[in-house]
C-alpha positions as CSV (number, residue, x, y, z in Angstrom):
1,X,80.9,135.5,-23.4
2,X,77.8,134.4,-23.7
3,X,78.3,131.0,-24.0
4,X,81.7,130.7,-21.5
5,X,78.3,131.9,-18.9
6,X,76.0,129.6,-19.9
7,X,78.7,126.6,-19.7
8,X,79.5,127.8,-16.7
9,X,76.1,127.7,-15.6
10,X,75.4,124.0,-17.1
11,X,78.6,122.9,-15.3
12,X,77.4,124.1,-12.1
13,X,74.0,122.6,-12.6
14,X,75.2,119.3,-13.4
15,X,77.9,119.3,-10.7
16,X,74.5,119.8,-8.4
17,X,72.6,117.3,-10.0
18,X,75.1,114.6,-9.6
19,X,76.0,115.1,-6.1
20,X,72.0,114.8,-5.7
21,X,71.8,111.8,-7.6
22,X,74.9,110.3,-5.6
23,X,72.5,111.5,-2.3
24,X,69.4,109.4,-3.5
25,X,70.7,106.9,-5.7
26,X,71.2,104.1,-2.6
27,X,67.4,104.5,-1.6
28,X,66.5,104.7,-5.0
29,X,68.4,101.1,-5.8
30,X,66.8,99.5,-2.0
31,X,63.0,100.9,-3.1
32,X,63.6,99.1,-6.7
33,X,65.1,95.9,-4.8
34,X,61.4,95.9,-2.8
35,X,59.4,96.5,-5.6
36,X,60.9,93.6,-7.6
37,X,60.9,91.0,-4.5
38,X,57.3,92.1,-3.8
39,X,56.4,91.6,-7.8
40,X,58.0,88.2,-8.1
41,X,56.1,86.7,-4.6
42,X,53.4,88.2,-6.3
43,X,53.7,86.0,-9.5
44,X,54.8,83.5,-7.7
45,X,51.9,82.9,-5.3
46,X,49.4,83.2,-8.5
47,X,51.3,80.5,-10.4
48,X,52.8,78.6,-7.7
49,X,50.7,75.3,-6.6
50,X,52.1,73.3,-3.4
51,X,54.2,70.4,-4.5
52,X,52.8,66.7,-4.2
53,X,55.3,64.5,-3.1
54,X,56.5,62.0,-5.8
55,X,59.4,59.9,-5.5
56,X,63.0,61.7,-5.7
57,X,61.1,64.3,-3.6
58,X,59.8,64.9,0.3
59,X,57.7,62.0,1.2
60,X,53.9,61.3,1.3
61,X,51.9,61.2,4.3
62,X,50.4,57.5,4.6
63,X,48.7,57.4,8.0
64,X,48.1,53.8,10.0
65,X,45.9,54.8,12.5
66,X,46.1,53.5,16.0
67,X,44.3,50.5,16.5
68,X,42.8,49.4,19.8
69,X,43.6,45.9,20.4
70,X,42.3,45.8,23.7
71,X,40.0,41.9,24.2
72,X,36.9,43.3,24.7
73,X,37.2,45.4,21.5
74,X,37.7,42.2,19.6
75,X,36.0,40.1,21.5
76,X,32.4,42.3,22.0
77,X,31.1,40.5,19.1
78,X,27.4,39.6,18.4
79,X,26.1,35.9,18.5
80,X,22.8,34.4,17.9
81,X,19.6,37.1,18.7
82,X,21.6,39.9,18.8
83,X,23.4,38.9,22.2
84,X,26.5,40.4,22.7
85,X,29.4,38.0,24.3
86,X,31.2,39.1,27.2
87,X,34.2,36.3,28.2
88,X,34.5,37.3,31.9
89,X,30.8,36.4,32.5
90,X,32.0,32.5,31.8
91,X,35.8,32.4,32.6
92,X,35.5,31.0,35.9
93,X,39.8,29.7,36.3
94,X,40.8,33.7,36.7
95,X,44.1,34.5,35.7
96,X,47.0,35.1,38.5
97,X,51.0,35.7,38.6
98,X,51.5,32.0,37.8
99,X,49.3,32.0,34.6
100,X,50.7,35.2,33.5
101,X,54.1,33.7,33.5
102,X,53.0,30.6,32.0
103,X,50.9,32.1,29.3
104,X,51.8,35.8,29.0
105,X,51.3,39.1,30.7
106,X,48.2,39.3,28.9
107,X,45.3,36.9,29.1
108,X,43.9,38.7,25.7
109,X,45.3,40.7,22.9
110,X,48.2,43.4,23.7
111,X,48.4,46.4,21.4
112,X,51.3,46.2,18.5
113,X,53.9,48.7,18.1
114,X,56.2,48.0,15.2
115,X,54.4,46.5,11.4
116,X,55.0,45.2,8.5
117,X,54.4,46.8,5.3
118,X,54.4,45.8,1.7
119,X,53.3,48.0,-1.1
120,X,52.3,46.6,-4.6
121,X,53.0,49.1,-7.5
122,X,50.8,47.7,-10.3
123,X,50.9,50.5,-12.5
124,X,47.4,51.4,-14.6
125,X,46.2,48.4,-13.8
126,X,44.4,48.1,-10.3
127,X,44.0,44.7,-8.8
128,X,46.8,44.0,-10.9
129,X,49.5,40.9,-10.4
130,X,52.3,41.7,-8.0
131,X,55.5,42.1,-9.7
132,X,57.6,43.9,-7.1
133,X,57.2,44.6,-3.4
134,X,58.8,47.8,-2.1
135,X,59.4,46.5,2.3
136,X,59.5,48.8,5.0
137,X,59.1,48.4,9.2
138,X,56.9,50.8,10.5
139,X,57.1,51.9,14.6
140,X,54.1,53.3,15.5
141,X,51.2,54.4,13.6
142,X,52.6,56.6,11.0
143,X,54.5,56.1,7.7
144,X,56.2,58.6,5.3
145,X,56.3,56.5,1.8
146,X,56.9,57.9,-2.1
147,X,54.6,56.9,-4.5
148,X,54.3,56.8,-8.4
149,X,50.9,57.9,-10.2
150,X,49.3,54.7,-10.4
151,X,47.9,52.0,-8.2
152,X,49.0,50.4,-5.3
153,X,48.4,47.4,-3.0
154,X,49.1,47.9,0.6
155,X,49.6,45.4,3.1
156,X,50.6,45.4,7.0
157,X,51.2,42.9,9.2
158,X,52.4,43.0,12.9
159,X,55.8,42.6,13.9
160,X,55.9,39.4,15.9
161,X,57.2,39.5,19.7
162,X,57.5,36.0,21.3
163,X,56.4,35.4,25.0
164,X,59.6,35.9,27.6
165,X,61.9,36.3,24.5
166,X,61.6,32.6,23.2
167,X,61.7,31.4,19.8
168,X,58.9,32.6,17.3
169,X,56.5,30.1,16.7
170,X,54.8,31.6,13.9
171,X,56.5,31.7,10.0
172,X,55.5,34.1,7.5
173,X,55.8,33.0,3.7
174,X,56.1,35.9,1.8
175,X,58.7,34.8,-1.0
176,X,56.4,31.5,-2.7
177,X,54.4,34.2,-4.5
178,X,54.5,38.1,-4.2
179,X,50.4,38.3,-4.8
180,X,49.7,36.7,-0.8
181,X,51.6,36.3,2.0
182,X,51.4,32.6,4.5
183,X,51.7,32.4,8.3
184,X,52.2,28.9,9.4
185,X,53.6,26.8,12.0
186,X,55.9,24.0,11.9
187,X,55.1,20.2,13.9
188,X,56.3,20.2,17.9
189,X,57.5,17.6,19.7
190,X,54.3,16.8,21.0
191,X,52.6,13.7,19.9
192,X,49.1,14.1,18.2
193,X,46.8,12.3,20.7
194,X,43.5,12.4,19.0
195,X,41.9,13.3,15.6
196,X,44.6,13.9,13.6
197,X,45.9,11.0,11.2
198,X,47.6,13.2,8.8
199,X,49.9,14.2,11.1
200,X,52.1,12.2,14.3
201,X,52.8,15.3,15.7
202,X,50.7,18.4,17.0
203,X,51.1,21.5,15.7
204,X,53.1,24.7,17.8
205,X,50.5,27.8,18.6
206,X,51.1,31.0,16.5
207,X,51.7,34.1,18.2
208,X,49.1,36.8,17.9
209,X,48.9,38.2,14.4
210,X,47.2,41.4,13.0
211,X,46.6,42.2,9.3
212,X,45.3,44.7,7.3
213,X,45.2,45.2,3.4
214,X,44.2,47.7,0.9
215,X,43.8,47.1,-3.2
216,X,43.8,49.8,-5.5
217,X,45.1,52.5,-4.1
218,X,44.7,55.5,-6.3
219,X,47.4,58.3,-6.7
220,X,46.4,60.1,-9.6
221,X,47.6,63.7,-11.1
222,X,44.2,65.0,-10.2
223,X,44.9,65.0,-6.8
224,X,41.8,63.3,-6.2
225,X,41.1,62.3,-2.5
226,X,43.8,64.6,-1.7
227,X,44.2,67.2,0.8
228,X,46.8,70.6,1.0
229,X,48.8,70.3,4.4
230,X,49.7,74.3,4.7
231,X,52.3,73.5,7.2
232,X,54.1,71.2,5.3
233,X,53.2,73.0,2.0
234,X,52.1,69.5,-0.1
235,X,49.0,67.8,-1.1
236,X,48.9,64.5,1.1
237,X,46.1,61.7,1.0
238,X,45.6,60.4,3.9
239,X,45.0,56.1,3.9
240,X,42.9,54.7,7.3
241,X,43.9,50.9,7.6
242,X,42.1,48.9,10.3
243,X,44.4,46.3,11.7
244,X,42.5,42.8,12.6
245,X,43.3,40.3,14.5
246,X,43.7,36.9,12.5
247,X,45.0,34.3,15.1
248,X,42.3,34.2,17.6
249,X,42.6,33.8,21.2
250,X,40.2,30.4,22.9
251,X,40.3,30.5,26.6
252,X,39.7,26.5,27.8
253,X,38.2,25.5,31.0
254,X,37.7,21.8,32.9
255,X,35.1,22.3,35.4
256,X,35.2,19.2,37.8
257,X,32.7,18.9,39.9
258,X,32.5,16.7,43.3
259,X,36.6,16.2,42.8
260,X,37.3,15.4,46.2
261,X,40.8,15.0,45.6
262,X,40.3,12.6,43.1
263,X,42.0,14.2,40.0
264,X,45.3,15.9,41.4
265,X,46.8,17.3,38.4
266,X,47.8,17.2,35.1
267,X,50.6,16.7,32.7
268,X,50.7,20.7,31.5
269,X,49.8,19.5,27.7
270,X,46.7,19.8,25.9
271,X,45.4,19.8,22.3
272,X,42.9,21.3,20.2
273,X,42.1,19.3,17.0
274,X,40.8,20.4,13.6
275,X,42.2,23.8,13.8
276,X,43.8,25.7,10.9
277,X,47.6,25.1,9.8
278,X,48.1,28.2,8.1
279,X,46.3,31.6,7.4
280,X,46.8,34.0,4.6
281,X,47.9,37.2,5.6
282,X,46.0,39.4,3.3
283,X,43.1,38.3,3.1
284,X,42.7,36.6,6.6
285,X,40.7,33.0,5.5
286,X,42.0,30.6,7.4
287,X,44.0,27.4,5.8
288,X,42.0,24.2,4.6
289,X,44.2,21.7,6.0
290,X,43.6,20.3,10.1
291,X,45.5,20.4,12.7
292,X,46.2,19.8,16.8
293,X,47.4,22.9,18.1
294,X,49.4,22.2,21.2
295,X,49.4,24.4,24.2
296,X,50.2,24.5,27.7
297,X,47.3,24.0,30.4
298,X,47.5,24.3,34.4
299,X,45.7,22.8,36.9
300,X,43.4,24.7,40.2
301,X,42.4,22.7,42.9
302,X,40.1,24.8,44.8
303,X,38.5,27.3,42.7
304,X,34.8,29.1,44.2
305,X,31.5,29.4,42.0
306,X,29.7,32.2,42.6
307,X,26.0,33.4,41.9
308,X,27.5,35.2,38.5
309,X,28.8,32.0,36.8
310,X,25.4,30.5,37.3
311,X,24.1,31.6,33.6
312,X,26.9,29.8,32.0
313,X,28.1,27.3,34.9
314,X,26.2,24.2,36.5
315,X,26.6,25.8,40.0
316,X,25.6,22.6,42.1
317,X,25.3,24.6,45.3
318,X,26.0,28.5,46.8
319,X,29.9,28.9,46.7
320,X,30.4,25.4,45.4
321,X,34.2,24.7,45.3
322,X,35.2,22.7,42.2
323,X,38.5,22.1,40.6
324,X,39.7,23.9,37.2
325,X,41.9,22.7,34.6
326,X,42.1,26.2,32.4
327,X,44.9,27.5,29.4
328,X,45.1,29.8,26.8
329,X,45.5,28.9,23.1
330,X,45.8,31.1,20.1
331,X,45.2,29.6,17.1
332,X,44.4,30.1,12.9
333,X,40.6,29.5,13.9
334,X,38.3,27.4,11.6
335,X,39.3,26.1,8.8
336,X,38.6,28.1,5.2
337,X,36.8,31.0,7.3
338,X,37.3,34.4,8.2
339,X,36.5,35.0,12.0
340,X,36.3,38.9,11.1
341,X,33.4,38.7,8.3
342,X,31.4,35.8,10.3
343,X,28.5,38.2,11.6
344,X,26.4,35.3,13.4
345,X,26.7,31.3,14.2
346,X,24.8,29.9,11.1
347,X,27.5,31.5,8.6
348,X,29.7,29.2,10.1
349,X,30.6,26.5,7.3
350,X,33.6,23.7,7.8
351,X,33.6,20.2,7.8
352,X,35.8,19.1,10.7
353,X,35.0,18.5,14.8
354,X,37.2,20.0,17.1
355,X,38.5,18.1,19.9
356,X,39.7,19.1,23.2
357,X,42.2,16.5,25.2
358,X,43.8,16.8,28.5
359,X,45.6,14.1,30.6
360,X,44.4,14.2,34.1
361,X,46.3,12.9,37.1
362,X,44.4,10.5,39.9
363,X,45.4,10.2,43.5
364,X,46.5,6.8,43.1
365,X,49.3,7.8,40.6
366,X,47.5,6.5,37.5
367,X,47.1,9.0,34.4
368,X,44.2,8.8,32.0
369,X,43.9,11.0,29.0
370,X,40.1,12.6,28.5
371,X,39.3,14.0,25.2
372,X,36.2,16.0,24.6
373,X,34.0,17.0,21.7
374,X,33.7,20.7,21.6
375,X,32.7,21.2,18.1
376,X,29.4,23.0,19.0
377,X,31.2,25.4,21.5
378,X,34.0,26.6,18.7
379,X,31.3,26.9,16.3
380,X,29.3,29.2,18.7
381,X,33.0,31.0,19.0
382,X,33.9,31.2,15.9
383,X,36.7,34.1,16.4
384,X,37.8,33.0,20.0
385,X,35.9,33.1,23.6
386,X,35.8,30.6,26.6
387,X,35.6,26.8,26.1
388,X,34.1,25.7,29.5
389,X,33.6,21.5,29.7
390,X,31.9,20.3,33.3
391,X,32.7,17.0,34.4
392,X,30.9,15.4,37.5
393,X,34.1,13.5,39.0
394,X,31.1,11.5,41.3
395,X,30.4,9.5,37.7
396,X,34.5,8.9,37.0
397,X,35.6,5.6,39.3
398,X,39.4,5.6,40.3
399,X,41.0,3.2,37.6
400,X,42.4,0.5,39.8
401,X,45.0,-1.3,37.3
402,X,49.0,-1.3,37.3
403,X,51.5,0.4,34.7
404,X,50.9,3.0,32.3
405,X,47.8,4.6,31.0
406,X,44.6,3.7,32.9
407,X,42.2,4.7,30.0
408,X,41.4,6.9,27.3
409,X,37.9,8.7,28.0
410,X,36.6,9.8,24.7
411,X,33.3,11.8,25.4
412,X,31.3,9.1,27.0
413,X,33.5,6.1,26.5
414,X,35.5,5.0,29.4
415,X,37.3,1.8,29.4
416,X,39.0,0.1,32.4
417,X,38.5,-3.6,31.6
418,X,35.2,-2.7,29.9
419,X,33.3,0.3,28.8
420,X,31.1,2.8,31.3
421,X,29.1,5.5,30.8
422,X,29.3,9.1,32.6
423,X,27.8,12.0,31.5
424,X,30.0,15.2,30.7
């Protein structure tokens, strides 16, 4: 009897039991569930670092910062006795809707949107030999790349955009050899008029061109020079490249004073001699072999002076009106040199005289082709500016002779029948 009781009694307890297990056992279940979740976050944010981005996985951050290419930017630069240049003092010929469909929209440099980049994997070995080149475009100022631990070369180059949509000009070697890339340009169909016996033909002006390059790029497992992006949860190093420009931008102007009508136009062709063929990409030096650059040049028959030219200009008289032959050329600059690292005139080193020519038009239907010597004044330019030449017309008689070419004037040598004098 006793025992029937206390199974009774057991039955009935367990029979409570479970039905107050069966009550608690789903919060019972959720409170372990959070416990466990909690625990693992837990571990996990102790032993957890962010992941750096390697290739098969989200890509690195490689920022191209936004480069001002405005002209005063790259042309504020500092000649002799700390003087800083300033084009618009000197450029008298202006620039109006005509020029700016001649020449361009832009008298200077315009800002590039879409690069070219080349990255260099040499392994363990930095300034390594190029073996590969991993090629991307680049629209704007950022790039998203994957990288192996190692070293890397970086270059970028702008993407070139031809004036009105015509044919590019410029060439870019990049296939010869994988450890520099070549910009070049190819012969026109413009005869060579002066200083350049290598060549019958002058040379086509590059488009603008801006470069940048970067050797030895570390990405090491130390995360050196790294920095943790929370948003993105990775470690990302962040690369500043400074874009320069490497074709360089002369401005040319014929000054002719006392004109009268005497010159009336011009044949819309001009040369530059002794300029650079090609330039190399990375590291910017100019080519070592000379060349005319051809370019297009527009004649102004009535053009004021005003008090502010009169530091740079021969102003004869208050608001003397004189007549302006002016262009715009972009070119590879002087030969074996790097506009960009030339800090003052004396660094300036080459061999060759540069040579400006123009063929002028006279009243009486005769043509004569002038070619000046403005070695000094690229020199004292030596990564672009204004090119300004005065010529007193009062000194330059009408050549009075029939059929073709009246004469060549070659700085001070005029001939018509016999040789004169006039001062430039």
């Amino acid at each position: 009897m006793i025992r029937t009781v206390l199974n009774i009694q057991h039955t009935a307890a367990w029979q409570k039991a479970c039905s107050l297990w069966r009550a608690v056992r789903p919060t019972l279940l959720l409170l372990y569930a959070c416990v466990g979740m909690c625990a693992g976050l837990m571990t996990s944010s102790c032993i957890r670092e962010p992941e750096l981005h390697l290739p098969g996985s989200s890509p690195r951050d490689i920022e191209i910062p936004v480069v001002d290419l405005e002209l005063q930017t790259y042309w504020n630069y500092e000649l002799e006795y700390g003087i800083k240049y300033d084009w618009r003092a000197e450029w008298v010929y202006g620039w109006d809707d005509e020029d700016r469909r001649i020449f361009g929209d832009s008298i200077g440099y315009t800002k590039p949107e879409v690069f070219n980049l080349r990255r260099y994997y040499t392994r363990q070995q930095p300034y390594g030999n190029h073996t590969s080149v991993l090629a991307s475009t680049v629209r704007g100022s950022t790039f998203h790349g994957e990288y192996n631990w190692g070293y890397w070369d970086i270059l970028v180059w702008s993407d070139i955009d031809p004036i009105h949509d015509e044919v590019q000009s410029l060439n870019i070697d990049e296939t010869s050899t994988l450890d520099s890339v070549l910009a070049f340009t190819n012969q026109s169909m413009h005869t060579s008029r002066f200083q350049a016996p290598k060549f019958t033909r002058a040379f086509y002006q590059p488009e603008q061109l801006f470069s940048a390059y970067d050797r030895a790029v570390e990405i090491n497992e130390n995360l050196d020079g790294f920095v943790f992006d929370s948003l993105r949860n990775v470690w990302v190093k962040q690369l500043d490249m400074t874009l320069e420009p490497i074709t360089y931008i002369y401005l040319t102007q014929i000054i002719l004073h006392n004109n009268r009508n005497k010159i009336i136009g011009v044949d819309g062709i001009s040369d530059i001699a002794s300029m650079a063929r090609t330039t190399n990409v990375n590291t910017g030096i100019a080519g070592s072999t000379p060349v005319d650059v051809t370019y297009n040049v527009r004649f102004k028959p009535y053009v004021t002076l005003t008090d502010e030219f009169e530091t740079y200009i021969d102003v004869k008289k208050p608001g003397e009106i004189v007549s302006v032959i002016g262009g715009r050329v972009l070119t590879f600059g002087i030969c074996d040199q790097n506009g960009n690292r030339i800090r003052h005139r004396r660094e300036v080193n080459t061999k060759y005289r540069h040579f400006m020519d123009v063929n002028m038009q006279f009243n009486n239907g005769m043509d004569s082709t002038f070619v000046f010597d403005i070695s000094e004044k690229v020199y004292n330019r030596w990564k672009g500016g204004v090119i300004t030449v005065e010529l007193d017309m009062d000194t330059i008689p009408v050549p009075q002779r029939s059929g073709g070419s009246a004469f060549d004037a070659v700085v001070k040598d005029y001939e018509d029948g016999g040789t004169h004098e006039f001062e430039m």
